[in-house]
N, C-alpha and C positions, 0 to 999 in steps of 0.2 A: 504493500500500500504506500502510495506515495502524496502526499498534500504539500499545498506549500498557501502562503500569502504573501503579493508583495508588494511594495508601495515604492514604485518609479527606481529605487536599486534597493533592495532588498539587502544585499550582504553591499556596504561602505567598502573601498578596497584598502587590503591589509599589505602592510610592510615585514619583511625578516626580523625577527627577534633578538637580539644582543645577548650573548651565554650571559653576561654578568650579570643581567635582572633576572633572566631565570634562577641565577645562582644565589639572590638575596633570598629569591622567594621559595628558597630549599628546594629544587628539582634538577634532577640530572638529565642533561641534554642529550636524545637517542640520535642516531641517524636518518631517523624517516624521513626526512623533506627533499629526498629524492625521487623527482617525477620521471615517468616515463610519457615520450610524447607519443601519441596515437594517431592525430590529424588534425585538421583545419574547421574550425564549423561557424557559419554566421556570416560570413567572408561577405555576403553583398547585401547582409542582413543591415535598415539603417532606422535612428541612430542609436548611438549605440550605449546599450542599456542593459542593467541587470536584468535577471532573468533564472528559474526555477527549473533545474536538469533531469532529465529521467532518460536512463538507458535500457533496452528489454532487446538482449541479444546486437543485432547491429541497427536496431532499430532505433533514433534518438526524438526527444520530445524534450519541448522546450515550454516556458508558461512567460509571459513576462508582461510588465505593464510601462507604455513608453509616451514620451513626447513627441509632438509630428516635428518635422524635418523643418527647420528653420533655415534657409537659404538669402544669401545678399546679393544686389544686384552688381551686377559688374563693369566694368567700362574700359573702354577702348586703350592699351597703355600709348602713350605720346613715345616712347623708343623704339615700339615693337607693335604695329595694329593687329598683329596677328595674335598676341598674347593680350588676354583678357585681363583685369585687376579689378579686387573683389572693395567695391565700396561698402560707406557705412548706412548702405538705406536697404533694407527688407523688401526681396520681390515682391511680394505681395500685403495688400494692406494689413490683412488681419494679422501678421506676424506683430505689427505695432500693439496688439490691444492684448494684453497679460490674460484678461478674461476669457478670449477665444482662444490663443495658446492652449491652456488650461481644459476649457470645452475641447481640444483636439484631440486629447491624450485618448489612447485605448490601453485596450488587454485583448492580447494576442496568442495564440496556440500555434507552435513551429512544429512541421516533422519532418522528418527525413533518415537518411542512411550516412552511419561511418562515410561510407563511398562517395555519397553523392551530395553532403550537406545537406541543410534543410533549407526549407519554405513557409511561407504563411498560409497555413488552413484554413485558420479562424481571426478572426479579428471583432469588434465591437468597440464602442464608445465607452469610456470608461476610466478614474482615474487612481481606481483602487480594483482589487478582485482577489482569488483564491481557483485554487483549481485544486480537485482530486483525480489519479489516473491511477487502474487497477494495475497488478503487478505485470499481467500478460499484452498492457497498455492498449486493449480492446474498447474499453470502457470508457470518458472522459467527464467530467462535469467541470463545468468552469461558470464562477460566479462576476459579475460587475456590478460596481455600484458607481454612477456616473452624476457629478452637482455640478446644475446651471449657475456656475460662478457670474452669469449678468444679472441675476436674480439675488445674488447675496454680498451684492459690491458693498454693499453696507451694512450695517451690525445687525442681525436678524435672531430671535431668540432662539434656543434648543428647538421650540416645537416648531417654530418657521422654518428652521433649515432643515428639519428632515422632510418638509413638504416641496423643496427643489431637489432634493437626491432620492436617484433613481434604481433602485435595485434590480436586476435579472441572472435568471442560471438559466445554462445551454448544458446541452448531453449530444455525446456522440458516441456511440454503441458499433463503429467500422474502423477505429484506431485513428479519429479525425478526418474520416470522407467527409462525412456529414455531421453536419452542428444543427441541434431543433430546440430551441427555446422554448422553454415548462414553462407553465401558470406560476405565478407567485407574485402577491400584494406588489408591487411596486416602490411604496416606500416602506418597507419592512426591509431593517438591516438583516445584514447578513456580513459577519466576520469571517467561516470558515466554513466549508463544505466537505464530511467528511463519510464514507460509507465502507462496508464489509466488502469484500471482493468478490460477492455476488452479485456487487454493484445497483440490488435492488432495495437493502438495506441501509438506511443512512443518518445522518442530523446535520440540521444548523443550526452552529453556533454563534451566535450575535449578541451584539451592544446591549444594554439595559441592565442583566443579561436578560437574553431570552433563548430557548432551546425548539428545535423541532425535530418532529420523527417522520420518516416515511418508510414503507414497505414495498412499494412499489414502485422505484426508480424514479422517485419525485417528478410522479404524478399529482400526487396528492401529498398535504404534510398534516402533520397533526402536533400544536403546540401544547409543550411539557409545561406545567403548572410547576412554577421556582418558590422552592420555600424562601418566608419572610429573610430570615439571614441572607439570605444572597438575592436579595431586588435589591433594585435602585431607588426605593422608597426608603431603605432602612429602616430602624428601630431603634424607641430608646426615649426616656421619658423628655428630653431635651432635646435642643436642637444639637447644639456640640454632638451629647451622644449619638442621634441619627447620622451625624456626620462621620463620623468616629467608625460605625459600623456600616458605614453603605459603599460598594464596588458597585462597578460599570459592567463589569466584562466578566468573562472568566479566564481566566492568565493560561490555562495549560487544556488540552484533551488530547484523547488519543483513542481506538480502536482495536482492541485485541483481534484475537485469530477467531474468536467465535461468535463476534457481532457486538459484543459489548462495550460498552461508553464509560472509560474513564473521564472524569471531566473536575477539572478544579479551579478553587476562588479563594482571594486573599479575604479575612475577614479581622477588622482592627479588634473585633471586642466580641470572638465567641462567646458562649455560655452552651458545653454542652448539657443534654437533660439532665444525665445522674450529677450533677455540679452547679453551685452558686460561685464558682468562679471564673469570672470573664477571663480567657486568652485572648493572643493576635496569633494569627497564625493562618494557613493554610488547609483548607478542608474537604476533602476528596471523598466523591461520589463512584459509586459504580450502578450504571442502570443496568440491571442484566434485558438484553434481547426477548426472551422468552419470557418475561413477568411484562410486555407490552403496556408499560410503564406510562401514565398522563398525568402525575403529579408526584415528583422529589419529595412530599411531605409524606410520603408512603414507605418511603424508605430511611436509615440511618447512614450518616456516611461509614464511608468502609475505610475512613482513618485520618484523623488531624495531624498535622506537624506543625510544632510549637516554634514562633519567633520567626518565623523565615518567606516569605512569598516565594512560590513554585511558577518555573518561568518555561518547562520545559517537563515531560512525564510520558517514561518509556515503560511497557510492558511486557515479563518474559510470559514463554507457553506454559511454563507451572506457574500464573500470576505472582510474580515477585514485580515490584514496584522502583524502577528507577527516577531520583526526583533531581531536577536539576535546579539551584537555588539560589535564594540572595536576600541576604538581612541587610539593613539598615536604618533608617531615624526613619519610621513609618508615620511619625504626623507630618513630616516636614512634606508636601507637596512637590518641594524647587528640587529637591535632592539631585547633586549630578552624580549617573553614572557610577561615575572613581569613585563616589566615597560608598558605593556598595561590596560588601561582604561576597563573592560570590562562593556556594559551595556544591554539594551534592549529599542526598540522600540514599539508601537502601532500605525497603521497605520488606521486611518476609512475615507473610502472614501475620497483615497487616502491622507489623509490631517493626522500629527502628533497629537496625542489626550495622549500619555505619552511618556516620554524619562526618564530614569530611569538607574541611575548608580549604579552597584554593587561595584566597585571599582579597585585596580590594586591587582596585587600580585595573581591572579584568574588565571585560566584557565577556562574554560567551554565548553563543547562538542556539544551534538545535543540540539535544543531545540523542547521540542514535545506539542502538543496542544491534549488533552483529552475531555474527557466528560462534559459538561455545563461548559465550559473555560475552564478549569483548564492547569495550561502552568507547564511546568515541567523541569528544565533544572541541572546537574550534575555536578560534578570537580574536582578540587582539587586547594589547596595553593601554592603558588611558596615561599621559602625561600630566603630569602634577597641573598643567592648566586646564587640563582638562582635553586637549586634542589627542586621537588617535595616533596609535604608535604601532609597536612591533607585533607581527602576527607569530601565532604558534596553534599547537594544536595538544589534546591530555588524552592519555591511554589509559585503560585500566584490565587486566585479564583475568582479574580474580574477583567481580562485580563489585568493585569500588573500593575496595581494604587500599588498593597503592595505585598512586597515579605514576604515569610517567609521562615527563613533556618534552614537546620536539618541535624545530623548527617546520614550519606550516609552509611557507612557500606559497603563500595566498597571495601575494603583490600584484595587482591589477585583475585581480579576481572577479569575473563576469560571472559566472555560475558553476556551484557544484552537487554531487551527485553522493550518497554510499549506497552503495551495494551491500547490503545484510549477507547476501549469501555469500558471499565471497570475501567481505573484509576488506572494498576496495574501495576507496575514494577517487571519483572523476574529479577534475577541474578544469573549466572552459578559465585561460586567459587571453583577453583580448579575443583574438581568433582561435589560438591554438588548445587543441584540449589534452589534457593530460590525465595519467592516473598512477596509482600506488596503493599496490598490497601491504595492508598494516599485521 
């Protein structure tokens, strides 16, 4: 199963790592960041923009969400009339208006072959989106959410602006011949589109939070009733406290092998039932498939973790729970980045079995769980001002007891891929894609 979200570049590009910071931050440097290169992809692909990888044999599938082509006019050079020189005036007018720019952006679906590069299948309006592709990349659902920014040039409330943004999902069931756009509300968010690999089994996950189900290849959806604790109403005798206790989203989901819906939310001021004592912490849900679930208040979650927001949540086939994590000053709203904690959890029946801190100054992206364990997670440095610095990458083969870190080799990173079965990571740079057996 493969999902992704991306928003105009998805993954920032990453820089080579310096041994000496890895050496403060107590880790010994491996030799991994040796790529092999494979070939060329995107080459007349424009312009040029991150984008979401998936390999299935020599088959390649790309998802990305981009800007339209911005081009200037040119004129005649006075040494040379044969040699054109690119002025400072925009062929065409609408390049000048920030608003239509903006309105121009889509979300895209590439395919093609090793051999022969890719193409655009699919395209649509759009300046955010999400895609899911089954493993045998048969399957496709791709979501967009598209705002008439000439409509919101000026300050418009929460309710006003989800009345110019425009939600649709597209399904293509021939490996990207064909894209046929499902029913669904219009202005009803949608964050992430994620389904079984029967591809008729599914949810979205969206803003407020809100959840849906389908059964039938979203055709039809049926919305999950979210206990008080995780709406955006909150709770709490005060205002402070309603504040205190209310998310937006949900930070982390994910889809096991047999249909079921991990799904998780940060909450500042639990209070489970056997306890009069409020937590902050992180609180994870499992819908199982087969109890055909329409309201979360039916269920208990299937495990808290204390102090930490989950930004990232892997599941093995004996349900062990990988969490990828990050503490820091939870009232403060501004918090940058650097000054978070980042770390990881191990969860076994349902019970904490490691908690392990990588440190601050970190970012880290997806974290992916491989072949006989192996957890695999990416990033880069934040500089004491806070800009982006050196990229690396953390290993683990014994589910999370010891990490080991290695230079990543991400530097001008357009899109990457792992392969579960095989332990491999792709990496598109620039044009060239590469990969490495970890």
């Amino acid at each position: 199963m493969v999902m992704g979200k991306i928003k105009i570049l998805k993954k920032t590009t990453y820089f080579l790592l310096a041994f000496i910071i890895l050496g403060l931050i107590g880790y010994c440097m491996g030799n991994s960041d040796v790529w092999t290169f494979k070939t060329e992809l995107m080459k007349n692909i424009k312009p040029y923009d991150g984008a979401d990888l998936r390999l299935n044999g020599n088959n390649v599938f790309l998802m990305q969400v981009t800007q339209p082509v911005l081009e200037f006019k040119t004129a005649v050079s006075s040494v040379n009339d044969n040699d054109p020189i690119p002025t400072t005036e925009f062929k065409e007018d609408w390049m000048n208006d920030s608003y239509e720019v903006l309105n121009r952006m889509s979300v895209r679906v590439l395919k093609g072959t090793l051999e022969n590069d890719v193409n655009i299948c699919f395209e649509t309006k759009g300046q955010d989106g999400s895609w899911w592709i089954s493993d045998d990349t048969k399957t496709i659902y791709v979501t967009s959410d598209w705002l008439d920014n000439h409509k919101i040039n000026e300050y418009v409330s929460e309710d006003e602006y989800i009345n110019f943004t425009y939600f649709s999902i597209y399904k293509s069931v021939d490996g990207g011949e064909i894209f046929k756009k499902l029913a669904w509300p219009e202005h009803n968010r949608i964050t992430q589109i994620l389904f079984a690999q029967d591809g008729k089994r599914g949810y979205i996950v969206a803003g407020g939070p809100s959840l849906w189900r389908t059964e039938d290849g979203g055709e039809s959806w049926q919305k999950i009733i979210i206990p008080k604790q995780l709406s955006n109403v909150g709770i709490g005798d005060t205002a402070l406290e309603r504040y205190q206790n209310e998310i937006t989203t949900f930070d982390a989901y994910t889809i096991d092998g047999e249909g079921n819906l991990l799904i998780v939310g940060f909450i500042k001021r639990w209070q489970p039932k056997d306890s009069n004592e409020k937590k902050q912490g992180s609180v994870i849900y499992q819908l199982k498939w087969s109890d055909n679930l329409s309201d979360m208040n039916q269920i208990e979650p299937l495990a808290f973790v204390d102090n930490v927001k989950v930004s990232d949540i892997e599941v093995s086939s004996n349900n062990e729970l990988y969490l990828l994590t990050e503490h820091y000053n939870f009232s403060d709203p501004n918090v940058h980045p650097k000054d978070k904690e980042v770390g990881f959890i191990h969860l076994q029946d349902e019970k904490e079995v490691v908690r392990h801190v990588f440190g601050k100054k970190l970012f880290l992206g997806k974290l992916y769980l491989g072949k006989n364990d192996l957890l695999y997670t990416s990033g880069f440095t934040w500089t004491s001002g806070g800009l982006q610095d050196n990229d690396f990458a953390f290993i683990s083969k014994d589910k999370g007891n010891s990490w080991q870190a290695i230079n990543d080799g991400r530097a001008s990173a357009r899109a990457s891929y792992f392969d579960k079965e095989n332990n491999t990571v792709w990496l598109l740079k620039i044009n060239s894609l590469y990969f490495k057996v970890l």
